[in-house]
C-alpha positions in Angstrom: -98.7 -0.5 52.3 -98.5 -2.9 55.4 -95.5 -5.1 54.1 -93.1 -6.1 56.4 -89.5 -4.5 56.0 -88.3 -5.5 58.9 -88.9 -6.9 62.2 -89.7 -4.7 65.0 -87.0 -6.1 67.4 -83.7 -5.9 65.3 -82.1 -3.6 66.8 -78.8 -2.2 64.8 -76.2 -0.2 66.5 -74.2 2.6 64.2 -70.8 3.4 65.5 -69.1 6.1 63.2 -66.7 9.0 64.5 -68.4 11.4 62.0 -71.5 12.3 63.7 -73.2 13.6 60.1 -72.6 9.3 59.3 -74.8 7.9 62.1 -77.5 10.3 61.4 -77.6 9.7 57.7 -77.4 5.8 58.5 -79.4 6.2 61.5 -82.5 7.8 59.4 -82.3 5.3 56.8 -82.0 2.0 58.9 -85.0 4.0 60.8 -87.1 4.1 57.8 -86.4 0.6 56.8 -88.0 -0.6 60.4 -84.8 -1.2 61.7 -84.5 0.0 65.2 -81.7 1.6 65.8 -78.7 3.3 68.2 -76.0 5.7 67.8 -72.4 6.3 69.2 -69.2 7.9 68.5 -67.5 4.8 69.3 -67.6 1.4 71.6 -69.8 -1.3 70.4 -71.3 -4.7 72.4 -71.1 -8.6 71.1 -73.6 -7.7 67.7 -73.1 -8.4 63.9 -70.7 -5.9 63.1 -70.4 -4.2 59.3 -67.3 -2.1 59.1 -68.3 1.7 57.1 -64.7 3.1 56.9 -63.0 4.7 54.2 -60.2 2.1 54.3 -60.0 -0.1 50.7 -56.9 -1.9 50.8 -57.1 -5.7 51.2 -55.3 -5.7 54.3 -57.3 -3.0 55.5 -60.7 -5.4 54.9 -58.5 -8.6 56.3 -57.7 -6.6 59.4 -61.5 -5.6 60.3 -63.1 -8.9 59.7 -60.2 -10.1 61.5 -61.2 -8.3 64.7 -64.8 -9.3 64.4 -66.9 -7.6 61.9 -69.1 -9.2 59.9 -68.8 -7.3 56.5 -67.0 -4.3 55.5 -67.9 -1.7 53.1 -65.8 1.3 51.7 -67.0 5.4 51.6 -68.4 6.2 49.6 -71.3 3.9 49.8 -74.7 3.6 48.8 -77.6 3.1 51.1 -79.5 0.2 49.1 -75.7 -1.7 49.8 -75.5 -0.7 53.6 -79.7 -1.9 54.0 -78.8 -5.2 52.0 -75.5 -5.7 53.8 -77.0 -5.3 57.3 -80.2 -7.7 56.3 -77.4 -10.3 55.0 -75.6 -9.9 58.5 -78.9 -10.3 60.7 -79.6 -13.3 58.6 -76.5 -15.2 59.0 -76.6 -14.3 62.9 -80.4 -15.5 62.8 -81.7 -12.5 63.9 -84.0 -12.4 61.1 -85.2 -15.5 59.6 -85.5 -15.9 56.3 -88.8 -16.4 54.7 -90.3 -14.8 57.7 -93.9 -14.6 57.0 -95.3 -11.1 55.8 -98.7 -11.1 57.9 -99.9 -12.6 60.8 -103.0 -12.7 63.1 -103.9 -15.0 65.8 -103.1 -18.7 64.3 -103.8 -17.4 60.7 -100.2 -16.6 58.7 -100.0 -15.4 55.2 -96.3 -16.0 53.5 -96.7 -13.3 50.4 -93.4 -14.8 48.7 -95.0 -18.6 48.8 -98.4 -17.0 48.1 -100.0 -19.3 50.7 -102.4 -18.9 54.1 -102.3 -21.5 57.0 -104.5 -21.2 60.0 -103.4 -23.2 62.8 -100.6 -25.0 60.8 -102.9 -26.4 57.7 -103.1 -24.7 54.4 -105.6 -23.0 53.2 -106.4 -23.0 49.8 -108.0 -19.9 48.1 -108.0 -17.7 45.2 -106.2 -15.2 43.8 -109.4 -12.7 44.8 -110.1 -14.5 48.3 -106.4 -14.0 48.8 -106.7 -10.3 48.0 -109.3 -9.6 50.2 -108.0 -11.8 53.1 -104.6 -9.8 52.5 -106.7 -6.4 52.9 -108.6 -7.6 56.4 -105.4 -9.1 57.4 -103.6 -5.8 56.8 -106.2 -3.5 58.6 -106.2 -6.4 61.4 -108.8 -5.1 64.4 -110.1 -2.1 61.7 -113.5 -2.2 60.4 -113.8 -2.2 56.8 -116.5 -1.5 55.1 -118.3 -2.7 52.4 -116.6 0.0 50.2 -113.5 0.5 51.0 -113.1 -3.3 50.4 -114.8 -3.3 46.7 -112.0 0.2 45.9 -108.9 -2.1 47.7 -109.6 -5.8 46.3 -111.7 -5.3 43.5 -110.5 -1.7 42.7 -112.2 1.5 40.5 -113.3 -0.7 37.2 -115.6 -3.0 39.2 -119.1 -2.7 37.6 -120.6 -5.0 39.7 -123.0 -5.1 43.0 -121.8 -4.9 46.3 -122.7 -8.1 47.3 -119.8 -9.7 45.9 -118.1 -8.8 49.0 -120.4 -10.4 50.9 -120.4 -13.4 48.8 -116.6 -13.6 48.9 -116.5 -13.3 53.0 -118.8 -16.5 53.1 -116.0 -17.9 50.9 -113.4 -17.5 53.1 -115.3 -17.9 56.1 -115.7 -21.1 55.1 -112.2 -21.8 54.3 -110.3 -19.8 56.9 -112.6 -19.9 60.4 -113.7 -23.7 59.9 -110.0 -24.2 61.4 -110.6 -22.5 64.4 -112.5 -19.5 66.4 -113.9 -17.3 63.5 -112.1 -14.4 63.4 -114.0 -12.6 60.4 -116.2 -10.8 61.8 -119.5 -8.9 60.5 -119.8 -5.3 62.0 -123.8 -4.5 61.5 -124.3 -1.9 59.2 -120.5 -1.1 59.0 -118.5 -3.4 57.6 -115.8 -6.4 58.1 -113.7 -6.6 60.5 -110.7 -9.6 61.1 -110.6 -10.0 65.2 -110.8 -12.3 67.8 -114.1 -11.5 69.3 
């Protein structure tokens, strides 16, 4: 699946003294797309969530008194810590919200407002044309062909020819490259490919 967790250049640092902590945190932040740092201790001018074992209220005052940005007690849960951190990197604006789930060249596709623009104007398609633009824009620069697209977008109980894909390519090549340099290209005898050239 090509969605988006997070974006390449948020970088998150995890300070704990208990060296078993960063790695666990580490691993996870890791395999949510975070990038991410380790250290015993120290710490630069970043968001700051407080992991400590510490639950009294002046405890909590006291750290996001000296700067952090949110506090959570031992034990935690990761699904908490990942929310926590995305909250923090929002409210510093290090990761906008909305932030569009694919894009290539001037084309964008927003999966949570279901909606494509190429160079700044909507494009209007349907739930199918949206499909298969989702699956080239996915596997941008890959050639596709003709049957891996009929398995992805139109899946295992399609019956029909394989010329719907070529009849749904005009359709969006119509819609999508009549705003700019076409950027759905035919492969001979291959496939489809979304590039520039």
């Amino acid at each position: 699946m090509a969605d988006v967790l997070a974006p390449s250049d948020a970088q998150i640092l995890v300070v704990d003294d208990e060296d078993n902590i960063t790695y666990l945190l580490g691993t996870a932040l890791r395999h949510f797309g975070f990038g991410v740092l380790t250290a015993g201790s120290g710490g630069v001018q970043v968001p700051i969530l407080f992991l400590t074992a510490r639950d009294a209220t002046e405890d909590k005052v006291r750290g996001l008194t000296l700067g952090g940005d949110d506090y959570v007690t031992k034990p935690f849960s990761l699904e908490e810590v990942v929310a926590r951190v995305r909250a923090i990197l929002r409210r510093s604006g290090r990761i906008v919200e909305g932030e569009p789930s694919l894009t290539y060249a001037d084309l964008v596709m927003d999966d949570d407002a279901h909606q494509v623009w190429r160079a700044g104007e909507l494009v209007e398609l349907s739930p199918t044309e949206y499909k298969l633009l989702r699956y080239l824009l996915a596997n941008a620069g890959k050639v596709l062909s003709k049957a891996q697209i009929l398995d992805h977008v139109w899946e295992y109980d399609f019956g029909g020819e394989a010329t719907v894909v070529e009849t749904y390519i005009s359709y969006l090549r119509k819609k999508v490259d009549r705003h700019g340099l076409p950027l759905i290209q035919t492969v001979r005898g291959i496939g489809y490919a979304l590039r520039t050239g």
